[in-house]
N, CA, C and O of each residue as an XYZ file, in Angstrom:
644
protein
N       0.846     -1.182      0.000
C       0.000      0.000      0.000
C       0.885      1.236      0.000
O       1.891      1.296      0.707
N       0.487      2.246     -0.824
C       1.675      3.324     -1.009
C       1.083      4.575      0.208
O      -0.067      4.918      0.482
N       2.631      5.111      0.838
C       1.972      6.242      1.719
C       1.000      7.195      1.294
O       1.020      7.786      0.214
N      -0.140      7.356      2.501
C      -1.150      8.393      2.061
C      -0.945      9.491      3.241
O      -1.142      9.242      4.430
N      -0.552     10.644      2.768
C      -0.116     11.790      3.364
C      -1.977     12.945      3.437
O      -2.649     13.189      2.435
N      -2.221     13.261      4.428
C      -3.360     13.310      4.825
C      -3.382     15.426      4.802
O      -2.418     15.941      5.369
N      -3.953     15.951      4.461
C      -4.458     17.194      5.096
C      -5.721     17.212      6.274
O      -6.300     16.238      6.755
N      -5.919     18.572      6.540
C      -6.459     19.074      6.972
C      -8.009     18.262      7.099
O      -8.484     17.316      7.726
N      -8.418     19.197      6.163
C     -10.203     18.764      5.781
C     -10.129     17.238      5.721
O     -10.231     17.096      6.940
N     -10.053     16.248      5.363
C     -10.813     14.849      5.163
C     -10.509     14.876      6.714
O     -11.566     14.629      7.295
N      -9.658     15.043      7.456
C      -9.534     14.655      8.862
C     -10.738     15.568      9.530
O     -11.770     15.170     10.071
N     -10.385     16.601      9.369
C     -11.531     17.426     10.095
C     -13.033     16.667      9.488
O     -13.680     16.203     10.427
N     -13.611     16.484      8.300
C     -14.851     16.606      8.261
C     -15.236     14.877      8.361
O     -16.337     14.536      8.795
N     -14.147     13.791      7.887
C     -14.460     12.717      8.763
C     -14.699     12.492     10.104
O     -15.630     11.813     10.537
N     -13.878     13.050     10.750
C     -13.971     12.970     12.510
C     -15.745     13.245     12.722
O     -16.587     12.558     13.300
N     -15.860     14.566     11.976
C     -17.071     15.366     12.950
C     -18.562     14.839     12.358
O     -19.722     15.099     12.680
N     -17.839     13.803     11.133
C     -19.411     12.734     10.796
C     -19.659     11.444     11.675
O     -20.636     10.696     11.722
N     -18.455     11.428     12.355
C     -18.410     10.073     12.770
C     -17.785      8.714     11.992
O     -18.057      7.583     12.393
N     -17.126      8.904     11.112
C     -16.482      8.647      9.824
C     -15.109      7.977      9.797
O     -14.738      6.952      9.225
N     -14.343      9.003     10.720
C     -13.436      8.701     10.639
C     -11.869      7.783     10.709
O     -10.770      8.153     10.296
N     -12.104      6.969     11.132
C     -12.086      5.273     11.071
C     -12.441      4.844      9.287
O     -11.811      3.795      9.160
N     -12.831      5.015      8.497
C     -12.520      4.552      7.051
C     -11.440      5.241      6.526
O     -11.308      5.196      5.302
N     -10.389      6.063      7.380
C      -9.202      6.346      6.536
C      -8.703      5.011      7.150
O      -8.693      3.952      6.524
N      -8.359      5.133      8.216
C      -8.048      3.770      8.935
C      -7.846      2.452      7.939
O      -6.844      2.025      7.364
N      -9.479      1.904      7.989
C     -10.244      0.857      7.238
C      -9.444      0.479      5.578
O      -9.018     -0.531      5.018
N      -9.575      2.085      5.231
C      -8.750      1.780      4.087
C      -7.594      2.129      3.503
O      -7.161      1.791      2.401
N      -7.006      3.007      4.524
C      -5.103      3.227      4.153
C      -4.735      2.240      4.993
O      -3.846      1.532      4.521
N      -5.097      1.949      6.049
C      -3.706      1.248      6.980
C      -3.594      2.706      7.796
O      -4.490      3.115      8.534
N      -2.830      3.143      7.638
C      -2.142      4.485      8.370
C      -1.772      5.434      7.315
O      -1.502      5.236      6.130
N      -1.838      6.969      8.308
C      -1.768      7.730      7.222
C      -0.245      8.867      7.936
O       0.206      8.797      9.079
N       0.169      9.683      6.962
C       1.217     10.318      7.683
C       0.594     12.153      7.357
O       0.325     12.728      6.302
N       0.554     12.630      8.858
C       0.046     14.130      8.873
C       1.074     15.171      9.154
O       1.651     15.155     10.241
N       1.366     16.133      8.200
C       2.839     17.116      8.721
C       2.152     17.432      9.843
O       1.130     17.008     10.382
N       3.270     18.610     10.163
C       3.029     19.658     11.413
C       1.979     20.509     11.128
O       1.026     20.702     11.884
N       2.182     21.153      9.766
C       1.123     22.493      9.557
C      -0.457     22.070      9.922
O      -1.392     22.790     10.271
N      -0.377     20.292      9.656
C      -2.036     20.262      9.651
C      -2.344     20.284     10.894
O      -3.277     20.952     11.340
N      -1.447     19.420     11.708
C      -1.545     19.106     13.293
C      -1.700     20.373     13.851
O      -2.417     20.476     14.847
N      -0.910     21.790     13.176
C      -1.179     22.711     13.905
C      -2.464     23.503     13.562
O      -2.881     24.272     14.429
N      -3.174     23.393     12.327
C      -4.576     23.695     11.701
C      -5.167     23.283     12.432
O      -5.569     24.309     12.981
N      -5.837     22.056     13.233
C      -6.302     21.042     13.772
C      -6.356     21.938     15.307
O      -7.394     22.322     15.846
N      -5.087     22.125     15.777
C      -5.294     22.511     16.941
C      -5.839     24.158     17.151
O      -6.330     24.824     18.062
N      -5.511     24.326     15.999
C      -6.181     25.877     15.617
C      -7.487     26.022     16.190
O      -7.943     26.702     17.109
N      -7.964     25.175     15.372
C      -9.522     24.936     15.115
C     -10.244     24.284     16.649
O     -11.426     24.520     16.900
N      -9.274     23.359     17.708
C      -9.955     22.943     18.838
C      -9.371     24.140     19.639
O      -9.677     24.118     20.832
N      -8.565     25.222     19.221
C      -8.535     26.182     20.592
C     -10.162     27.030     20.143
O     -10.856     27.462     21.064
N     -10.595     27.177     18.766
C     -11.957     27.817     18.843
C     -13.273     27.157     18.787
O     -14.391     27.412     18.338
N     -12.430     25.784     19.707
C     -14.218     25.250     20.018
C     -14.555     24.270     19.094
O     -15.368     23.479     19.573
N     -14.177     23.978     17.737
C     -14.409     23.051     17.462
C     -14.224     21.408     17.542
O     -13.049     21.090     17.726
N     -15.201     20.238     17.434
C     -15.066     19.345     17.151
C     -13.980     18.504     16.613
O     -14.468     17.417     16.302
N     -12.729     18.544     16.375
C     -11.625     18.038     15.468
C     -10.283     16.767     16.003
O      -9.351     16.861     16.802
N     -10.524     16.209     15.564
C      -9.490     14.757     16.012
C      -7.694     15.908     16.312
O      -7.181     16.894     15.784
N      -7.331     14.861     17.570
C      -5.690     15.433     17.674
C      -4.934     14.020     17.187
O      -5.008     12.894     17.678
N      -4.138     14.535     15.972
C      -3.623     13.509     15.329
C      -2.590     12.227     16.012
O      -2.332     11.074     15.666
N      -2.131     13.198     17.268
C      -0.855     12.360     17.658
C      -1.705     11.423     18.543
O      -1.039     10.634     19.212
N      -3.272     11.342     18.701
C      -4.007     10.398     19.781
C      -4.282      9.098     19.052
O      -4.607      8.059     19.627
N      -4.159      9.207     17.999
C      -4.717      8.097     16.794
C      -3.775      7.650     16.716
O      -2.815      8.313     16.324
N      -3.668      6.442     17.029
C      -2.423      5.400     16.589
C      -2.031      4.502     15.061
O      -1.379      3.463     14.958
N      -2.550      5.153     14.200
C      -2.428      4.941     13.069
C      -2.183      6.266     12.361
O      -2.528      6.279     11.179
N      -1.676      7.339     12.833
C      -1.239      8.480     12.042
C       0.098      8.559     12.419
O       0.474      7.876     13.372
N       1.073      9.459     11.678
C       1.970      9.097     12.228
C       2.102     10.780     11.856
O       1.570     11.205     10.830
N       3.026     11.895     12.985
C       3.205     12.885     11.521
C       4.808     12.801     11.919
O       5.538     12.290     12.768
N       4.913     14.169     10.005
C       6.174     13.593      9.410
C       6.319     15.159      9.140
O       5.219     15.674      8.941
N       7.234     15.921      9.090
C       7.766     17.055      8.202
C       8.507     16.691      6.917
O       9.450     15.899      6.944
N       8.172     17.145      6.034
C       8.622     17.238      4.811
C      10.644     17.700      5.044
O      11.030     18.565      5.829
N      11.232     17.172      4.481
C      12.816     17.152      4.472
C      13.134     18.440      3.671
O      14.059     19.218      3.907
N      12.345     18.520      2.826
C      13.434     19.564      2.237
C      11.872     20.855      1.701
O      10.838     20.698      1.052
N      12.303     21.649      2.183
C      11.407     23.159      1.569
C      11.809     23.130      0.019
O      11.445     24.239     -0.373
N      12.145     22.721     -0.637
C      12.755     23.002     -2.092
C      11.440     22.826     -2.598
O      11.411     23.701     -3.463
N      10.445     22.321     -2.622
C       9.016     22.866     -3.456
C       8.235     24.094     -3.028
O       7.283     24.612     -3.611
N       8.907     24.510     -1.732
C       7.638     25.678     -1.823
C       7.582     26.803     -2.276
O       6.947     27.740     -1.791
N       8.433     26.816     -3.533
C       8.196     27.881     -4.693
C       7.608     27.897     -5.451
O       7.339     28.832     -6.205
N       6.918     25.859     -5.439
C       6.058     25.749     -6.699
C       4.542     25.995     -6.240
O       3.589     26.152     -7.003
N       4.509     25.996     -4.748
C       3.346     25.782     -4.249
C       2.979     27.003     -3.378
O       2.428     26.756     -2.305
N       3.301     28.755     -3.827
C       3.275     29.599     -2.427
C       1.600     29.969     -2.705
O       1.174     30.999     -2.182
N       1.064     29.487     -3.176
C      -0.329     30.118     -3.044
C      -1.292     29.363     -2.365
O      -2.462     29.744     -2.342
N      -0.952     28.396     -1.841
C      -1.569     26.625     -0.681
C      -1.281     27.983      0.511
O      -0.651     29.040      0.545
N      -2.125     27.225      1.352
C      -2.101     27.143      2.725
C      -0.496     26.499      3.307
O       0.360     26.216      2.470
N      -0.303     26.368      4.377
C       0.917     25.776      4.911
C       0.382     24.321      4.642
O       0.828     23.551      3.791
N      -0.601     24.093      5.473
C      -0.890     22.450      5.574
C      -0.948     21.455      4.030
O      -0.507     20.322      3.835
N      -1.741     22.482      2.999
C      -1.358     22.039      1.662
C       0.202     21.924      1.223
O       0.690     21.047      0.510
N       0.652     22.676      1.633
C       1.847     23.121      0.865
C       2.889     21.630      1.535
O       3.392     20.804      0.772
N       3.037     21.571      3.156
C       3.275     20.453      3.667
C       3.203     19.357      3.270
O       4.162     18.587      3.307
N       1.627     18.936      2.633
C       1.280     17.742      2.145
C       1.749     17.343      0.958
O       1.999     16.166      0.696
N       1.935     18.573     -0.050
C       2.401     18.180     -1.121
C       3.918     18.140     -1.796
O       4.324     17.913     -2.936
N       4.627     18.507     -0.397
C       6.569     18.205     -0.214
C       6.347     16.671      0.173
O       6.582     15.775     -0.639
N       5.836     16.404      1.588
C       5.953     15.088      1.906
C       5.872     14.185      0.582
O       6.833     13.448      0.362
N       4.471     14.191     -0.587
C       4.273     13.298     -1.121
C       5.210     13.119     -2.227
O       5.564     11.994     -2.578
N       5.729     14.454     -2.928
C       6.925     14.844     -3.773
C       8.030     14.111     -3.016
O       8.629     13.243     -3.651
N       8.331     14.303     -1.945
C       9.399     12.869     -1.448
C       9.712     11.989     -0.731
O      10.501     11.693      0.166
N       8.293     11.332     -1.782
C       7.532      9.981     -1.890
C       7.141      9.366     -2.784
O       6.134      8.674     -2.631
N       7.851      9.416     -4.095
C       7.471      8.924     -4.817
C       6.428      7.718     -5.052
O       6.807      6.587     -4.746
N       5.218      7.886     -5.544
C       4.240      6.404     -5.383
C       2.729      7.091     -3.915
O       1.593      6.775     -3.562
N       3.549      7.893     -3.655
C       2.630      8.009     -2.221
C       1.006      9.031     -2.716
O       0.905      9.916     -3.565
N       0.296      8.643     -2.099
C      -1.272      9.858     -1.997
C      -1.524     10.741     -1.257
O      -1.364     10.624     -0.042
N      -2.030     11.956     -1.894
C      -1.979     13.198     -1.635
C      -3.633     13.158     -0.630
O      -4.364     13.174     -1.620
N      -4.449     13.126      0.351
C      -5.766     13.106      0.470
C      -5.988     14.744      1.177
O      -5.822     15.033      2.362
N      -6.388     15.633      0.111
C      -6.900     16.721      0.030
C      -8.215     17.401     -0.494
O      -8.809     17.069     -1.520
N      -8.499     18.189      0.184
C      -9.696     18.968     -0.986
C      -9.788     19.747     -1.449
O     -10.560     19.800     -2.407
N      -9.016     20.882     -1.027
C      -8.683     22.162     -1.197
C      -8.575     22.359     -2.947
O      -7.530     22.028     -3.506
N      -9.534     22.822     -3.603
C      -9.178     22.907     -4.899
C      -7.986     23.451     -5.847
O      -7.676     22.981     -6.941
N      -7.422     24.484     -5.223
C      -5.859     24.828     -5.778
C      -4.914     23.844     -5.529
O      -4.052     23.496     -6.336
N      -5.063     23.422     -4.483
C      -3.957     22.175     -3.740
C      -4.359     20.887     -5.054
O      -3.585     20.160     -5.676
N      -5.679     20.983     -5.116
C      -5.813     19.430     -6.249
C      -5.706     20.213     -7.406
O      -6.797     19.773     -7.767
N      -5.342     21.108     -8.490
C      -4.856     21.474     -9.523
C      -3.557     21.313     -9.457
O      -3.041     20.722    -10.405
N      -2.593     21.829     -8.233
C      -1.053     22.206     -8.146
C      -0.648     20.402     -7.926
O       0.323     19.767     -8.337
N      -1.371     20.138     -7.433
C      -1.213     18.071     -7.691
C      -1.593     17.233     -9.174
O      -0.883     16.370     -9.690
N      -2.513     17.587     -9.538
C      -2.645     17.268    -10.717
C      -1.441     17.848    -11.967
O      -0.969     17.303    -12.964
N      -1.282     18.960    -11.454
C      -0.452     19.455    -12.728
C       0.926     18.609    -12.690
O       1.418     18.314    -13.780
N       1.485     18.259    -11.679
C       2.633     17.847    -10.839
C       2.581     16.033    -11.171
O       3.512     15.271    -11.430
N       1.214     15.784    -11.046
C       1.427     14.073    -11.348
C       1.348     12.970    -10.373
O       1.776     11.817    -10.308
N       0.354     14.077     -9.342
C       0.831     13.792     -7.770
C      -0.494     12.932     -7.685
O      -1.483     13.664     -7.660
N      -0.742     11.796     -7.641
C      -2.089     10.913     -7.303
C      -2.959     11.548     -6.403
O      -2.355     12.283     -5.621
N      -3.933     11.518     -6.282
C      -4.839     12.573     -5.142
C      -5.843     11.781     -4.852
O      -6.089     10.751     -5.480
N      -6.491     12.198     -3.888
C      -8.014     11.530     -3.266
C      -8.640     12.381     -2.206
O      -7.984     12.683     -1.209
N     -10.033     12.835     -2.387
C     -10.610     13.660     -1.123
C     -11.590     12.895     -0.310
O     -11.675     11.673     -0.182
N     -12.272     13.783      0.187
C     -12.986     13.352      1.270
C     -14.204     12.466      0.896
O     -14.462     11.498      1.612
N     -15.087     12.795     -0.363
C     -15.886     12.087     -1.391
C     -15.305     10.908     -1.576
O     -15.920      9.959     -1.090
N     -14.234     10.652     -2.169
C     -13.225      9.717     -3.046
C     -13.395      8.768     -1.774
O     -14.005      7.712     -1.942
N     -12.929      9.059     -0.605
C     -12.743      7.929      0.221
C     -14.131      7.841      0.821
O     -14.166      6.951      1.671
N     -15.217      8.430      0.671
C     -17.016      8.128      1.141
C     -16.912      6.940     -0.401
O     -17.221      5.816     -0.006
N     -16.712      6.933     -1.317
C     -16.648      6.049     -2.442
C     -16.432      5.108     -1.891
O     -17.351      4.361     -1.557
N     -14.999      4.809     -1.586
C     -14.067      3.910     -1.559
C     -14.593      2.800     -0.345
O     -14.290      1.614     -0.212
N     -15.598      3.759      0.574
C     -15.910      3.233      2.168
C     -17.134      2.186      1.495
O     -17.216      1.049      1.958
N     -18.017      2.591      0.457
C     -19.033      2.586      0.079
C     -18.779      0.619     -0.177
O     -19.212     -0.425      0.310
N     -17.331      1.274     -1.770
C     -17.017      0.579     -2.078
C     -16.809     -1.456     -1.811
O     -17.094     -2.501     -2.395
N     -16.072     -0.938     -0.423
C     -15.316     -1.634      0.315
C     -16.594     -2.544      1.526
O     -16.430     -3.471      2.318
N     -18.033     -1.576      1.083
C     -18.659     -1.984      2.052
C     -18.903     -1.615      3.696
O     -19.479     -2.119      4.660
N     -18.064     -0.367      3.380
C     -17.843      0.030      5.330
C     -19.026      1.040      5.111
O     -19.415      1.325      6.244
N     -19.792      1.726      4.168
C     -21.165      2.060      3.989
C     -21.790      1.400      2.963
O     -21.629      0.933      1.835
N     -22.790      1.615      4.094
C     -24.426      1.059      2.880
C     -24.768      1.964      2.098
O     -25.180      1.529      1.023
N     -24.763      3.286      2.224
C     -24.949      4.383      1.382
C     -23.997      5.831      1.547
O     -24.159      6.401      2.626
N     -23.302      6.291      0.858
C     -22.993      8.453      0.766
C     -23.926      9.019      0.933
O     -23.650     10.040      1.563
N     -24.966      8.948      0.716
C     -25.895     10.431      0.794
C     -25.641     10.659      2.067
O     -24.879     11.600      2.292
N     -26.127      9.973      3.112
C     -26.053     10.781      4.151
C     -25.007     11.406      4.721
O     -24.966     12.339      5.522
N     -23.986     10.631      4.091
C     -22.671     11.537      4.414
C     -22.653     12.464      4.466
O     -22.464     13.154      5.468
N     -22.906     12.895      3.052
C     -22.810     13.750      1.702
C     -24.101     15.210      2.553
O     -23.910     16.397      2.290
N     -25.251     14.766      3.481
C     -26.077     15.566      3.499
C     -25.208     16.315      5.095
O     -25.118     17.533      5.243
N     -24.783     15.532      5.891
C     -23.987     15.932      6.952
C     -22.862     16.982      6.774
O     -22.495     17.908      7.497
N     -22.442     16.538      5.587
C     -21.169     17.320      4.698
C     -21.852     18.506      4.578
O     -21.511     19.354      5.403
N     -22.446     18.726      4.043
C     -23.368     20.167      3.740
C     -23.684     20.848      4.837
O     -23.676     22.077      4.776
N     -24.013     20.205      6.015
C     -24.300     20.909      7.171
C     -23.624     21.604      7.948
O     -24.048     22.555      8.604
N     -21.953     20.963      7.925
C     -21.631     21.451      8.406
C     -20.324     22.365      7.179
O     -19.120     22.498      7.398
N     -20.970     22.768      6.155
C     -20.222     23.639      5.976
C     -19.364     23.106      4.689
O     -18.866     23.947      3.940
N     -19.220     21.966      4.478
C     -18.319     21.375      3.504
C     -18.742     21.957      1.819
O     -19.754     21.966      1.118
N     -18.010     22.187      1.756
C     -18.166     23.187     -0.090
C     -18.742     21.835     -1.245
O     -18.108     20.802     -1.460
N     -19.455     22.031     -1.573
C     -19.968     20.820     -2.552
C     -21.038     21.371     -3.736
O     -22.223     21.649     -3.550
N     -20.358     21.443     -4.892
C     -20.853     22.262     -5.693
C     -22.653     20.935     -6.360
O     -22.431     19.727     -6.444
N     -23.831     21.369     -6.638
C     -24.880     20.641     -6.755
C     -24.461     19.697     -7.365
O     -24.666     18.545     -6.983
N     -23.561     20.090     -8.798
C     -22.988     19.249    -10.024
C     -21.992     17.921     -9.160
O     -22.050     16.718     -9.415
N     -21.202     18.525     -8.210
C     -20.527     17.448     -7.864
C     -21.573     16.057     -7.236
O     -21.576     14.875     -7.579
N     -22.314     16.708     -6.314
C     -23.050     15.751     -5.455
C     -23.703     14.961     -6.075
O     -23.881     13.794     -5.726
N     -24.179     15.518     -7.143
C     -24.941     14.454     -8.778
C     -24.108     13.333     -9.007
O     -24.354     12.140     -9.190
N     -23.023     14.021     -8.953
C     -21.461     13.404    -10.021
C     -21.591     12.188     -8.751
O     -22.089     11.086     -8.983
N     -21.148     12.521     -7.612
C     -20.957     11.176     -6.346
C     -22.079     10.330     -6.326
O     -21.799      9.153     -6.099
N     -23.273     10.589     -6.499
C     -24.186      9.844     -6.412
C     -24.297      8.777     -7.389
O     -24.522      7.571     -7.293
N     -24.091      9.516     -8.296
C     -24.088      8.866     -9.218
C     -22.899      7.590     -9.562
O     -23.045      6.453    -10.009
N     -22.118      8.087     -9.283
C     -20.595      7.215     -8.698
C     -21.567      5.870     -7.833
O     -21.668      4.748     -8.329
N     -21.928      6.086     -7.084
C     -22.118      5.694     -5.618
C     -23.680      4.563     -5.976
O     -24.329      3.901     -5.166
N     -23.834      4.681     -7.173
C     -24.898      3.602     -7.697
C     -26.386      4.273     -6.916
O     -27.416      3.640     -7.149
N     -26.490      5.364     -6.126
C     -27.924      6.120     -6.022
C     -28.582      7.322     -5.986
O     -29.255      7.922     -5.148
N     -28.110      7.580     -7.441
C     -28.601      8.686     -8.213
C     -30.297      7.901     -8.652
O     -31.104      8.522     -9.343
């Protein structure tokens, strides 16, 4: 199984569905830099809901070795920008992001990717859900960006359109 280097969001919006255990289910383990761990804690000093990575014994985090990409990447967030050094040296490894600039500056790059949808698929897939929608309707609630066209697009993926 090739390393899957994790951001921000799939951690945040798995945790707060109750979810989160199918990264688990289906990476094995995942590796989280610092920037996200420190996003994460961002977000529980203002009250929110959000997993602390170093409590999960299947995450591991990692800093990226060398800053030499973040010239290609200064318009990411830190935690993007993090995720996508680690996976750059990693050849083979997955990027699991959502951030839409972060998945263009990966795509352009050659960098394998997967979001938070992709792995509601994959859970689907695998059988660890009976259905996405409700994911998908939780996702919305609390805020998760999901354009109408996409949610068509997953459902439809997901055999219940």
């Amino acid at each position: 199984m090739p390393e899957v280097i994790c951001n921000t969001s799939p951690l945040q919006y798995l945790h707060q569905i109750g979810l989160l255990d199918i990264i688990h289910s289906l990476a094995g383990s995942i590796i989280v830099p610092p920037f996200v761990v420190a996003e994460l804690y961002a977000g529980i000093e203002k009250g929110l809901d959000l997993p602390q990575p170093e409590n999960i014994e299947w995450v591991r985090i990692q800093a990226p070795i060398s800053t030499s990409a973040v010239t290609l990447i200064t318009d990411l967030g830190p935690g993007e920008s993090q995720v996508l050094m680690l996976v750059l040296e990693m050849p083979g490894s997955i990027a699991l992001l959502d951030d839409a600039l972060a998945r263009r500056v990966a795509n352009a790059r050659g960098i394998p990717i997967k979001g938070t949808l992709g792995l509601l698929l994959d859970a689907k897939r695998v059988g660890l859900l009976e259905t996405v929608e409700p994911s998908l309707d939780r996702l919305h609630e609390l805020g998760f960006h999901l354009a109408e066209q996409t949610r068509i697009a997953v459902l439809k993926l997901a055999g219940e359109s």
